[in-house]
C-alpha positions as CSV (number, residue, x, y, z in Angstrom):
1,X,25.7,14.3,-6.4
2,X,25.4,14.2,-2.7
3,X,21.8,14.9,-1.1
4,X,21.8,14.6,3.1
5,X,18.5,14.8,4.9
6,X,18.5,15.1,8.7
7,X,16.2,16.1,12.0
8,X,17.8,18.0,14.2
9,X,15.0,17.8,16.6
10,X,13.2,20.8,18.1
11,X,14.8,23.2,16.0
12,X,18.4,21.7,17.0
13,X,19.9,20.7,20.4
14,X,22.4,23.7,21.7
15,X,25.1,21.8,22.9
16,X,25.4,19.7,20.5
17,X,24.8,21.7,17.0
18,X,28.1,21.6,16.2
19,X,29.1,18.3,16.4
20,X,25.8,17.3,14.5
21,X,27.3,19.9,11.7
22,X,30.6,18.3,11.5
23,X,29.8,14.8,11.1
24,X,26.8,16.1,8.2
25,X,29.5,18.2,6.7
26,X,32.2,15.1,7.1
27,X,29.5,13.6,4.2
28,X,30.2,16.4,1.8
29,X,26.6,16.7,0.4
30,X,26.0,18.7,-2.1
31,X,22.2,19.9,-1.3
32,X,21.4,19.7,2.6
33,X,17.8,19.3,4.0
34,X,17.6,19.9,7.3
35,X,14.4,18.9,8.8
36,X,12.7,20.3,12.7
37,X,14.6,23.7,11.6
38,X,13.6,26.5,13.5
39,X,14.2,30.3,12.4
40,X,16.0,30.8,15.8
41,X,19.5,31.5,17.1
42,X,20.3,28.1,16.7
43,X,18.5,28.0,13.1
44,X,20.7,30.4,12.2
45,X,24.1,28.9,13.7
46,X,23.1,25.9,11.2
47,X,22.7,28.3,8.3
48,X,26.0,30.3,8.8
49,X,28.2,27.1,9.5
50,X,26.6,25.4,5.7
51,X,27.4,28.9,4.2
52,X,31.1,28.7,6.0
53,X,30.9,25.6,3.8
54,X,30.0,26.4,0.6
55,X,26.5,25.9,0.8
56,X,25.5,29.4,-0.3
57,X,22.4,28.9,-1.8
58,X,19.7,28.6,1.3
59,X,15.8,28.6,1.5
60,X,14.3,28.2,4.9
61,X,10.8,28.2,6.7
62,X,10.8,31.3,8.3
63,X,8.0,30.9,11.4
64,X,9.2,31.6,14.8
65,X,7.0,28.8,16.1
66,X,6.9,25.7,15.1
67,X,8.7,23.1,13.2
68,X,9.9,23.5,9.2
69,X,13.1,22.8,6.3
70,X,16.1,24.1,5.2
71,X,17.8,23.7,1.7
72,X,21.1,24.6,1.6
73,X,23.0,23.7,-1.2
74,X,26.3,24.3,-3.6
75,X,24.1,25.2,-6.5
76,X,21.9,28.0,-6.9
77,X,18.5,27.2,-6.9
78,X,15.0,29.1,-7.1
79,X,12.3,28.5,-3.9
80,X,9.1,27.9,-4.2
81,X,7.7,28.3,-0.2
82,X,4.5,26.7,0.5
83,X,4.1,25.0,-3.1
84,X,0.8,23.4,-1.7
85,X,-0.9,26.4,-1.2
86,X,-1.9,25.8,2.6
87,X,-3.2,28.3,5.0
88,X,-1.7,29.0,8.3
89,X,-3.2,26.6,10.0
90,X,-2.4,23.3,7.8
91,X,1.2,23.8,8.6
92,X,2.6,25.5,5.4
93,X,6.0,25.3,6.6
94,X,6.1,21.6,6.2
95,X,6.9,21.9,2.4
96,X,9.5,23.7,0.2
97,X,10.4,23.2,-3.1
98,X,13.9,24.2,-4.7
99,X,14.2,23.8,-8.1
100,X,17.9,23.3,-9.9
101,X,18.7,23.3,-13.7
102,X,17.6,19.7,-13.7
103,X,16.6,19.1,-10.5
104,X,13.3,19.4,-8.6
105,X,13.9,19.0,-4.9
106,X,11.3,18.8,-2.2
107,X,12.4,19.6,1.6
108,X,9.5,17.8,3.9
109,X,9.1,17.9,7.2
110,X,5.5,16.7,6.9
111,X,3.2,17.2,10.7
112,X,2.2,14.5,12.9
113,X,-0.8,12.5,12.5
114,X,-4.2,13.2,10.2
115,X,-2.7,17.3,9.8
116,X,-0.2,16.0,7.0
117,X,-2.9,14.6,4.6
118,X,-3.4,17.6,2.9
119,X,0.4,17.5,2.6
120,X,0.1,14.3,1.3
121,X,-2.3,14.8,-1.8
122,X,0.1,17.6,-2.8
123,X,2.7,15.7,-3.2
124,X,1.3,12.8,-4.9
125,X,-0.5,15.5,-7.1
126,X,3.4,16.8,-7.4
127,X,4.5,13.3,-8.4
128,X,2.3,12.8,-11.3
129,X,2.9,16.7,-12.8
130,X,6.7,15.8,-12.8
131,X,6.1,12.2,-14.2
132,X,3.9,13.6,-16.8
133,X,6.8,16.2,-17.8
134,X,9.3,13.6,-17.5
135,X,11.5,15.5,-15.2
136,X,14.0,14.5,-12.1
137,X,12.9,15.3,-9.1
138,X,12.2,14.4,-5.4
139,X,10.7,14.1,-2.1
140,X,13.4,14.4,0.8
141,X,12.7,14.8,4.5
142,X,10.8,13.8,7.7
143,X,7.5,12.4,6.3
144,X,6.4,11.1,9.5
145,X,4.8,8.2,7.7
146,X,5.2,5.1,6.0
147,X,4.1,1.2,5.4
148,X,3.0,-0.1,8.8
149,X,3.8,-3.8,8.5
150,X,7.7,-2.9,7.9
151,X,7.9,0.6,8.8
152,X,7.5,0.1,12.5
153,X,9.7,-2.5,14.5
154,X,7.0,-3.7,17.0
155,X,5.2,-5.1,13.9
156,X,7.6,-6.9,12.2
157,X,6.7,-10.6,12.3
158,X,3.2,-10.1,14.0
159,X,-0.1,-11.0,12.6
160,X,-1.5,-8.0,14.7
161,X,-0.2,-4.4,14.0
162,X,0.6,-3.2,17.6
163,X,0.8,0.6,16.1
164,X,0.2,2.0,12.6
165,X,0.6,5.4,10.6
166,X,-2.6,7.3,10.2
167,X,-1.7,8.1,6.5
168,X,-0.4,4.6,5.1
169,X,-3.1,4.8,2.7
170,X,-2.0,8.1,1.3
171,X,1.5,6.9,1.8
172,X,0.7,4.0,-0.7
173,X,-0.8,6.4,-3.1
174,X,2.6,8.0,-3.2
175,X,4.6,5.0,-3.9
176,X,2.0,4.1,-6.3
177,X,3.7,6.7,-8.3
178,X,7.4,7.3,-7.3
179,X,10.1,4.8,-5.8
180,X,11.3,5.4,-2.4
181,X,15.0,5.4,-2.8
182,X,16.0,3.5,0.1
183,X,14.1,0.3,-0.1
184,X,14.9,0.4,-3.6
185,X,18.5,0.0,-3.3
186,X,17.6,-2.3,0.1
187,X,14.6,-4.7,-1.0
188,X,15.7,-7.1,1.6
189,X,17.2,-5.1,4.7
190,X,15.0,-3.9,7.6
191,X,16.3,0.0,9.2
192,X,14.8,2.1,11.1
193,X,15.8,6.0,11.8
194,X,14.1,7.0,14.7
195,X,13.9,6.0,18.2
196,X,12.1,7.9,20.8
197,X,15.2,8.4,23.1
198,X,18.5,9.6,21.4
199,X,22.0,8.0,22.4
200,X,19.8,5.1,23.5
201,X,20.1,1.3,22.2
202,X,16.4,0.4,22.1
203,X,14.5,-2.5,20.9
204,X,11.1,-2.7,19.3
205,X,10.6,1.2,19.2
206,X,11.8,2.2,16.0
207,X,10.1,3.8,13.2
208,X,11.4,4.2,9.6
209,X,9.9,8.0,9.0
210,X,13.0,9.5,6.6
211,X,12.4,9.1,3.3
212,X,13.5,10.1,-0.4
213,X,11.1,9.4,-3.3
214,X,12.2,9.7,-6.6
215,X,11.1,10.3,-10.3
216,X,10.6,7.8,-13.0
217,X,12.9,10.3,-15.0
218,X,15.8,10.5,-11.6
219,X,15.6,6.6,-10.4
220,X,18.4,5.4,-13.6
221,X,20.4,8.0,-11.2
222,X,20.0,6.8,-8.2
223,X,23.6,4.9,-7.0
224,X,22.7,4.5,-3.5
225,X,20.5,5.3,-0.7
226,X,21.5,5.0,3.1
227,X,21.2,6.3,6.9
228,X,24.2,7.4,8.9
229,X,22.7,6.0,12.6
230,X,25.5,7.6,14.4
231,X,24.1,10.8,14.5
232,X,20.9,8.9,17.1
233,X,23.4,6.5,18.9
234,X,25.7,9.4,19.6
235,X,22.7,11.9,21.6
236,X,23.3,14.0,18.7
237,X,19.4,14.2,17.8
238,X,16.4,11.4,17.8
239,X,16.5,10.7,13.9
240,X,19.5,8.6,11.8
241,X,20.5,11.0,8.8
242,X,19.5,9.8,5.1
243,X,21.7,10.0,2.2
244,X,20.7,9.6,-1.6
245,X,23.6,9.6,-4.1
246,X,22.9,10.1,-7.6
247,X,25.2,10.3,-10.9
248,X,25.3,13.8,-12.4
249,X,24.3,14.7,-15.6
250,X,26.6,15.5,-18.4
C-alpha cells in the first residue's frame, strides 16, 4: 500500500498542474494527500484527473479562501472534516480524517506559526486515543514544523540555531507518542523538502516540514518512507513529495 503526500502550493500552479499529476500518478499511490488544495478550478482539475485514475473515493476542504487537504484514494473511506473541533477562525480546514477498514488516515496541512498549536494538541490527543485502541493509523501532510537542530539546514552543525519552529515543543510531544516514518527508516541521512524558490538549487534554506507519523499498531508495516525532490527541482511546486509504503494486511 502506496500513500503520496504532496503541496501543490497555493492551491496548484496552472501551467503546470498537469505535469505535477503525471509524475504523482507515475508513483501509483494508493491514497493521495494533497496538501495547499484549494476548492477552485484548479482544485477541481486535480480532483477529476485522480478520479480519471481510479481514485474515486475523495474528501476535500471545501473553503474558497484559503489553504486545506485532499484524500483521494482507491478505497472507500468515511470523512471525518474538522475532527478537532475548531472554529472558523483556528483554520479548521487544516485537518481531515478518513478512516478505511483498518486504516485511520490524517490529511494535514497544518497553518503557519503559533495558529497550528491548537492543531497540534489534537493530534497528539489523536495519537494516544488510537494507541490506546491499538489501531493503525497516521498523520500525513504539510505540518509546517519539526525538530529545529536537524529540521532546518542553516542549523545543522551550529552551536547557535539561526531559525527555529515555533511549535518544536509540541512537535516533540507528538513524537513522544508516534514515530515519524521517514527518520525512522533514515536515522542517519539529512533531507529536506522545501525550499523557498522552486526549480532552484539552494543551499542552506531548506526545511524538512512533510511528515508521516505513524501508530505503534501501523510502524511493523512500514517498508519505506521517502521524498520524490523532483517535483521542487523541476518548478513543479516549492515542496519534494513524501511517500510511505506499508505491507497490506491479510
Amino acid at each position: 500500500m502506496r500513500i503520496l503526500s504532496i503541496n501543490v502550493k497555493a492551491g496548484g500552479l496552472r501551467a503546470q498542474i498537469d505535469t505535477l499529476l503525471q509524475r504523482a500518478l507515475n508513483h501509483n499511490a494508493d491514497v493521495y494527500v494533497v496538501t495547499e488544495f484549494r476548492d477552485t478550478s484548479t482544485g477541481a482539475r486535480i480532483r477529476a484527473t485522480l478520479r480519471q485514475n481510479g481514485c474515486d473515493s475523495q474528501a476535500y476542504s471545501r473553503a474558497h479562501r484559503g489553504n486545506g487537504v485532499l484524500v483521494a484514494a482507491r478505497w472507500r473511506f468515511h470523512a471525518v472534516y474538522n475532527p478537532a473541533g475548531l472554529p472558523e477562525e483556528s483554520y479548521p480546514n487544516a485537518l481531515i480524517e478518513c478512516i478505511f477498514n483498518d486504516l485511520h488516515i490524517v490529511g494535514a496541512y497544518l497553518p503557519g506559526q503559533d495558529r497550528k498549536r491548537p492543531h497540534f494538541e489534537y493530534l497528539i490527543r489523536f495519537a494516544q486515543a488510537m494507541d490506546a485502541q491499538e489501531k493503525a493509523a497516521m498523520i500525513i501532510g504539510d505540518l509546517n514544523s519539526g525538530r529545529n537542530e536537524t529540521d532546518i539546514e542553516a542549523n545543522l552543525g551550529k552551536n547557535r540555531l539561526a531559525d527555529e519552529f515555533s511549535t518544536a515543543g509540541q512537535y516533540r510531544l507528538l513524537e513522544q507518542h508516534w514515530k515519524e516514518a521517514w527518520l525512522y527508516k533514515h536515522p542517519n541521512e539529512v533531507e529536506f523538502s522545501w525550499y523557498p524558490r522552486a526549480g532552484v538549487p539552494q543551499r542552506k534554506n531548506g526545511w524538512r516540514l512533510d511528515k508521516a507519523f505513524v501508530s505503534a499498531a501501523l510502524l511493523p508495516r512500514v517498508r519505506d518512507a521517502f521524498y520524490d525532490h523532483e517535483f521542487r527541482l523541476q518548478g513543479l511546486t516549492d515542496h519534494s513529495a513524501l511517500i510511505v509504503d506499508l505491507e497490506r494486511t491479510q
